[in-house]
C-alpha atoms as a printed R data frame, in Angstrom:
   type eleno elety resid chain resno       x       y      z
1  ATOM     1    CA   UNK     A     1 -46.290 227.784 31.754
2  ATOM     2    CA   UNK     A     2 -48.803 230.726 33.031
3  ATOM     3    CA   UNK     A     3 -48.155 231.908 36.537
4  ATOM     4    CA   UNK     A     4 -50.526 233.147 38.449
5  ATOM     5    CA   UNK     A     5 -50.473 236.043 41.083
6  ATOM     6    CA   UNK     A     6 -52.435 236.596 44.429
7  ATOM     7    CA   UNK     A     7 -55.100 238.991 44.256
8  ATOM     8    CA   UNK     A     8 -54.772 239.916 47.739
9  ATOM     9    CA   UNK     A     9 -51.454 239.914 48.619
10 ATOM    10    CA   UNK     A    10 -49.230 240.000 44.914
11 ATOM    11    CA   UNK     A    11 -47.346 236.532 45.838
12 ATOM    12    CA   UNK     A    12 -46.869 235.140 42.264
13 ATOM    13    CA   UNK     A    13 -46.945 231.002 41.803
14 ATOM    14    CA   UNK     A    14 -44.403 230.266 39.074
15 ATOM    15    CA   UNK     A    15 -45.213 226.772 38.079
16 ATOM    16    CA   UNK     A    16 -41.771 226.079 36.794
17 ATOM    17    CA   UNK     A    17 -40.216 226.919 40.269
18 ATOM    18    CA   UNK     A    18 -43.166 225.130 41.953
19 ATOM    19    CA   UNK     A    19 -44.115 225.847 46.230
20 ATOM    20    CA   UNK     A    20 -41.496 222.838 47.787
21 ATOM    21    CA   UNK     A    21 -41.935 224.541 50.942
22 ATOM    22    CA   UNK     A    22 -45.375 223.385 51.022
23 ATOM    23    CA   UNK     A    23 -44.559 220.019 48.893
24 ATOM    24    CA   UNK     A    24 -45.603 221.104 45.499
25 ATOM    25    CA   UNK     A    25 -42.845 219.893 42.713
26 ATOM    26    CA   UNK     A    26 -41.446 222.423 39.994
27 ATOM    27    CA   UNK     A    27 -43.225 221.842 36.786
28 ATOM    28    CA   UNK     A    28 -46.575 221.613 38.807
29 ATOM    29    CA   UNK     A    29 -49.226 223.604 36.914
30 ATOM    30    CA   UNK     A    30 -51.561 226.015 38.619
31 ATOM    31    CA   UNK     A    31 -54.479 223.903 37.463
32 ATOM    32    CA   UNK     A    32 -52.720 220.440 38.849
33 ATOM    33    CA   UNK     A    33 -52.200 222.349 42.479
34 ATOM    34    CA   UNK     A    34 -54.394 220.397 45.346
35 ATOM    35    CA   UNK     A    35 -57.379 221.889 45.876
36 ATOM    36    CA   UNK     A    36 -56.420 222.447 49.651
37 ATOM    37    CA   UNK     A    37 -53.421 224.346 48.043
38 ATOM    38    CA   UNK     A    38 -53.060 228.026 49.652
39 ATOM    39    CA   UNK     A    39 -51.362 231.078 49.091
40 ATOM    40    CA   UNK     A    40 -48.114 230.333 50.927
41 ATOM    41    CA   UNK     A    41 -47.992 234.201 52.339
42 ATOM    42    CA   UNK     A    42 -51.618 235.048 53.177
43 ATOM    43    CA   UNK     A    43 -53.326 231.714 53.156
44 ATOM    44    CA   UNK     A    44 -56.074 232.638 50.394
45 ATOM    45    CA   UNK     A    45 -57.881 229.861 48.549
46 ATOM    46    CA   UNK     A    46 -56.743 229.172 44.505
47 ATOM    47    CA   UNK     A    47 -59.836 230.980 43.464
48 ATOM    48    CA   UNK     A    48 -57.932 234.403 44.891
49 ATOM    49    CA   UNK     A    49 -55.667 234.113 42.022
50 ATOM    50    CA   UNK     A    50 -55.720 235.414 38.122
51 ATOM    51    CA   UNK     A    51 -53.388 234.746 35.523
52 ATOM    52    CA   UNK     A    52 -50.385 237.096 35.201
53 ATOM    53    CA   UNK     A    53 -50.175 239.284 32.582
54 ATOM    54    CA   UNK     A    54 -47.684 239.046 30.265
């Protein structure tokens, strides 16, 4: 699964270890996150983050 990385701050969402602090299951893909979803260290929006590269 692709994980994607903050723009602003560098926090990278790993889909396979999920955010369960903020009630999102492992194996919950980027694209599947709410759309409320936020960067759990700076509070950006999803559209603040790009794909990592490999």
């Amino acid at each position: 699964m692709q994980k994607y990385v903050c723009d602003i701050c560098g926090y990278v969402y790993d889909p396979e270890k999920g955010d369960p602090d903020n009630g999102i299951n492992p194996g919950t893909a980027f694209e599947d996150l709410p759309d409320d979803w936020v960067c759990p260290l700076c509070g950006v929006d999803k559209e603040d983050f790009s794909p990592e590269e490999e």
